[in-house]
C-alpha positions in Angstrom: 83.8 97.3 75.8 85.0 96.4 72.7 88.0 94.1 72.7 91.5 95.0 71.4 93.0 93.3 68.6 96.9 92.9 67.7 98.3 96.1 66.0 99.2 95.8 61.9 102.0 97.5 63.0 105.2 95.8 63.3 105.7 94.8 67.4 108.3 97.0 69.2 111.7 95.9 69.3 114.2 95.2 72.8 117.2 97.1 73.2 120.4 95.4 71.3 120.7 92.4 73.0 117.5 92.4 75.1 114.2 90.8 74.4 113.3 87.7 73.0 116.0 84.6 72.7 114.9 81.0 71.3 116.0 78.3 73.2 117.6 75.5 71.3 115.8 72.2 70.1 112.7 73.6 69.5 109.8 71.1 68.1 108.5 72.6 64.9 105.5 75.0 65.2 101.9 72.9 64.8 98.6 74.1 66.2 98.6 71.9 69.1 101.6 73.8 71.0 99.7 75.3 73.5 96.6 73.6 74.2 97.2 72.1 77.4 97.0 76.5 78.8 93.6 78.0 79.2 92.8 80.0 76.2 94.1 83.6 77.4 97.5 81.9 78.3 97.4 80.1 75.2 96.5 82.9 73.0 99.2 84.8 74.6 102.0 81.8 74.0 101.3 81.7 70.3 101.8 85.4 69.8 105.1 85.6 71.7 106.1 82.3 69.3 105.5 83.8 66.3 107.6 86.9 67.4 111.4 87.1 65.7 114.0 86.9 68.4 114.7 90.8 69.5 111.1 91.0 70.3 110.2 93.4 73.4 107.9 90.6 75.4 107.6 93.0 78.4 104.2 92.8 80.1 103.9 96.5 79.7 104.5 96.1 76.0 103.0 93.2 75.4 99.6 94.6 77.1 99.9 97.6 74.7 99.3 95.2 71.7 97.2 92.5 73.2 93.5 92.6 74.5 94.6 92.1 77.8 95.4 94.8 80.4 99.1 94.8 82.3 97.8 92.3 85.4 96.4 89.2 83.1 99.2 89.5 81.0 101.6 89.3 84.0 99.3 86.6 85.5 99.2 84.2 82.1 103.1 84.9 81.8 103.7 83.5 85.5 101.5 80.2 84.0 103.4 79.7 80.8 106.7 80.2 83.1 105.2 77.0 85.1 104.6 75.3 82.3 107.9 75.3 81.1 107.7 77.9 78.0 109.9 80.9 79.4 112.7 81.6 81.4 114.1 85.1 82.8 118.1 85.0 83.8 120.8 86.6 82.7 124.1 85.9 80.4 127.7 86.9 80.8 128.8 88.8 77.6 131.8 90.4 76.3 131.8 94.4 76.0 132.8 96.1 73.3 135.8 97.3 75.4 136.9 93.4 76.4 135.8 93.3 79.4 132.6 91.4 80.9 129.4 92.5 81.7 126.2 90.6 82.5 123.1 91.0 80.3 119.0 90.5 80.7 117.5 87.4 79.0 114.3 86.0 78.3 114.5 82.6 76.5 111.5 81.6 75.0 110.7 77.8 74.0 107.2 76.4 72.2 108.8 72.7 73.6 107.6 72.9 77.1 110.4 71.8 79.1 110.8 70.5 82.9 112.7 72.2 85.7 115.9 69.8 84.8 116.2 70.7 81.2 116.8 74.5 82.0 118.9 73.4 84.6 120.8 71.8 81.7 120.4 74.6 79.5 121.8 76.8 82.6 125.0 75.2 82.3 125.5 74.7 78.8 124.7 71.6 78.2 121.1 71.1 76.2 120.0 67.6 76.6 119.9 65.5 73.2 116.3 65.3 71.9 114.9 61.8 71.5 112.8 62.7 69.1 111.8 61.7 65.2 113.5 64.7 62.8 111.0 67.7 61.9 111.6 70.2 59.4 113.7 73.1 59.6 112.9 76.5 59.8 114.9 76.7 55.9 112.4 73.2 55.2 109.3 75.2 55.9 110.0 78.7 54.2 111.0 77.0 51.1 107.7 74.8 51.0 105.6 77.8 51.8 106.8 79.9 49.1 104.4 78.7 46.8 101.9 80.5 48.7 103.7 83.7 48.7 103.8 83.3 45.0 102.4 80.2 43.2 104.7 80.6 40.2 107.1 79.9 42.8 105.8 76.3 44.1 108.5 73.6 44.9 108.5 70.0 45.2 109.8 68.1 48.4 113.0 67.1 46.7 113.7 70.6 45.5 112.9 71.9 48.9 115.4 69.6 50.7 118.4 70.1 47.9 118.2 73.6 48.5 117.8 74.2 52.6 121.6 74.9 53.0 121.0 77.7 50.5 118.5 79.3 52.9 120.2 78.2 56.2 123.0 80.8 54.7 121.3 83.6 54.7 119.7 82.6 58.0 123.4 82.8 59.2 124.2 85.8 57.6 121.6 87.4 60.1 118.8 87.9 57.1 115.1 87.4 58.5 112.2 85.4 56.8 110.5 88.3 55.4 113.9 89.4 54.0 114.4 86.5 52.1 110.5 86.2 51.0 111.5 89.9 49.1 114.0 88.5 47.5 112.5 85.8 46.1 109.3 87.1 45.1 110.1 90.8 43.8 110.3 91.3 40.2 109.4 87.7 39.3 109.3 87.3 35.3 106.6 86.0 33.6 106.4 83.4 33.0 108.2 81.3 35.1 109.7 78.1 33.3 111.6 76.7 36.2 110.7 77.5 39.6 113.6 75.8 41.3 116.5 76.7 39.2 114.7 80.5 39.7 114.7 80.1 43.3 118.6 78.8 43.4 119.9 81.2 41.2 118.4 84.3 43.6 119.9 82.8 46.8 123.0 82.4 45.6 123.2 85.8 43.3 121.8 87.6 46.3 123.0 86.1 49.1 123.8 89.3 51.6 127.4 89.7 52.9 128.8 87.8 56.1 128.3 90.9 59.2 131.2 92.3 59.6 133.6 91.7 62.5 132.0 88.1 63.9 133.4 87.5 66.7 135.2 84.2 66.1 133.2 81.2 67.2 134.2 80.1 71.1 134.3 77.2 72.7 133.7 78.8 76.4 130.4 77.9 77.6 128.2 80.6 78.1 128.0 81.7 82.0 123.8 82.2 82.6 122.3 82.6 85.4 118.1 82.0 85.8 116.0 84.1 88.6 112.8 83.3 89.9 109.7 84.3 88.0 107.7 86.0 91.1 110.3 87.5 93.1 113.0 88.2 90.2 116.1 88.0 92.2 118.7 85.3 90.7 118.9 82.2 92.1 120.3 79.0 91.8 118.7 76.7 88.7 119.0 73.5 91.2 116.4 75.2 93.5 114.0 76.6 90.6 110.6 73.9 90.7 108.2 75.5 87.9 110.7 79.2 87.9 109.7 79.5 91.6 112.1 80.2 94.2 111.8 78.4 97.8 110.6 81.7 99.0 108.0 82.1 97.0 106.9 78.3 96.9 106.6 78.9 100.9 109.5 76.8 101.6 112.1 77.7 104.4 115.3 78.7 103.2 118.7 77.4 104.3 119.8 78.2 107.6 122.4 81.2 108.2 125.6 80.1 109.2 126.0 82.0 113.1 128.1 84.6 113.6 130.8 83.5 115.9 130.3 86.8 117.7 127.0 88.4 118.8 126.7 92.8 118.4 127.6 93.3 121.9 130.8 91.2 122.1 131.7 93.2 118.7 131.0 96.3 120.3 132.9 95.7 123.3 136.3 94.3 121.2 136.1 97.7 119.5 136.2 99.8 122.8 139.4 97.8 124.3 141.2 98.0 120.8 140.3 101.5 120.8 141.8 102.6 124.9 144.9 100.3 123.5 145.1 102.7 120.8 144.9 105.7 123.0 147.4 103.9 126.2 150.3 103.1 123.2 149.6 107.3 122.4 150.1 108.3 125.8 153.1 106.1 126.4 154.6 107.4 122.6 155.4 110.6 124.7 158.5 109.8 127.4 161.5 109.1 126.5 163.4 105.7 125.6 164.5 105.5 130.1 161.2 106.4 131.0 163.0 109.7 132.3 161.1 112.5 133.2 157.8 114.0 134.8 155.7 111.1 133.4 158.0 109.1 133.2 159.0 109.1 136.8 154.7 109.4 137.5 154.7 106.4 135.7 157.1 104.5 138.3 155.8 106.0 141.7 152.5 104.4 140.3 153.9 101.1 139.6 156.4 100.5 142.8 154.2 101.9 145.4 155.1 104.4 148.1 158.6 103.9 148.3 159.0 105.3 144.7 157.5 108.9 145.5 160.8 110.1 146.0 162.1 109.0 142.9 159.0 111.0 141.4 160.0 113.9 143.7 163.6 113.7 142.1 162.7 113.1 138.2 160.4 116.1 138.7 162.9 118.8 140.3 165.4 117.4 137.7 162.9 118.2 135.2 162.3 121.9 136.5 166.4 122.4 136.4 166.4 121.4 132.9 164.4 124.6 132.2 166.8 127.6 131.9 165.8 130.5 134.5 165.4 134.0 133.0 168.3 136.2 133.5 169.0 140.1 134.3 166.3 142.9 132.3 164.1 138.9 131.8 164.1 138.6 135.2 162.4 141.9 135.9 159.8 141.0 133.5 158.5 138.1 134.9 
């Protein structure tokens, strides 16, 4: 069978909010990012990187653009998870009404990092990188334009002076291939001076600021990480590779016992229950304890010499009745 190849088409996009998120202090992209995978793994890892954030990196998706069916996808996401490339939480963010609501993640890194960094990363603190400074992402566009258009080819001095032009419009929410357009459409020719050109169309058209930015905050961002077999959230602490103990084959902690078992529960229920129903019954006699049950009530509790006292509450009970007179007589 023929193998499947990557659509031209542009890859399917998350919900707002969902799909792909790059996790900070990325190393810059080189062609030796994922060769310590296997080559499906790998070849899967370098597509997802090259993906813009937003990106829908479901396996069913994902197996509906790669030659790979749902299963090997699933299986080489599960090894790139180990390896310290992706992580699957979720991140407490404010609604639209104020309120707050948690949200599905996946952050995505080309850095391979170890179970304590995302720990890190869980709570909000990204550990500093001790590493020697790359290029940024505004470095690299700017000394790829040439390619895009030759006219267009920059020096390294002229790409540096004008990276905090680019990081703008990176700010602003514009993508790569939106600022490519708007440096390479409608070029005039010739072109005398490639970077005063370049300068002139990032700061003439620069795209607004998006409106209503929420302001920047200093509240830490509340994430939570879950385990890449099972799924369910867990703690970051326990995560070794995005494995939970459960699924490593570890035993879990033990359950704090109950101080009562089901049968001494069961049996609390039924006396609170006939306490219910004894205050009930007692609810009807009267404040002196007066009465047919009333009087009951006593014979039971003194004992034989009491019956008469019954005997007398109840014939005073019967004389409280009024007896049917004359014509009401006859009827009865």
């Amino acid at each position: 069978m023929a193998d499947r190849h990557p659509s031209a088409t542009p890859h399917p996009r998350a919900n707002p909010g969902y799909g792909k998120r790059s996790a900070p202090a990325q190393h810059s992209r080189s062609e030796n990012d994922f060769r310590h995978l296997v080559p499906r793994d790998a070849a899967i890892a370098a597509y997802i990187d090259r993906l813009d954030d937003g990106a829908d990196i479901s396996i069913k998706t994902l197996a509906q653009v790669l030659p790979y069916g749902q299963r090997a996808v699933a299986t080489s996401l599960g090894r790139i998870t180990r390896a310290g490339h992706l992580r699957r939480g979720g991140e407490q963010v404010e609604s639209a009404q104020g309120g707050q609501l948690w949200v599905t993640r996946t952050w995505w890194t080309r850095t391979p990092r170890d179970d304590a960094w995302w720990t890190a990363f869980r709570n909000g603190d990204v550990p500093e990188e001790r590493v020697r400074a790359t290029r940024t992402r505004a470095h690299i566009l700017l000394a790829a334009l040439g390619r895009e258009a030759p006219v267009l080819s920059l020096s390294a001095g002229e790409c540096t002076a004008m990276v905090p032009l680019v990081e703008e419009w990176f700010v602003r929410g514009a993508s790569e291939q939106q600022l490519l357009h708007a440096l390479t459409t409608g070029l005039p020719m010739p072109v005398h001076h490639p970077a005063g050109l370049v300068r002139r169309r990032l700061v003439d058209k620069l795209p607004p600021a998006p409106p209503f930015a929420p302001p920047p905050s200093s509240r830490r961002s509340a994430r939570r990480l879950e385990c890449s077999t099972c799924g369910r959230p867990v703690s970051a602490e326990v995560l070794r590779e995005g494995d939970c103990p459960a699924c490593r084959g570890e035993a879990g902690p033990t359950p704090r016992p109950s101080p009562l078992d089901p049968a001494q529960v069961r049996a609390r229920a039924a006396e609170a229950r006939a306490a219910a129903a004894r205050a009930a019954d007692a609810g009807g006699t009267d404040a002196g304890g007066t009465g047919v049950r009333g009087a009951r009530a006593g014979a039971a509790a003194g004992g034989p010499g009491a019956v008469g006292a019954a005997s007398v509450g109840e014939s005073a009970a019967s004389a409280a009745v009024p007896r049917p007179r004359g014509t009401e007589a006859c009827r009865t």
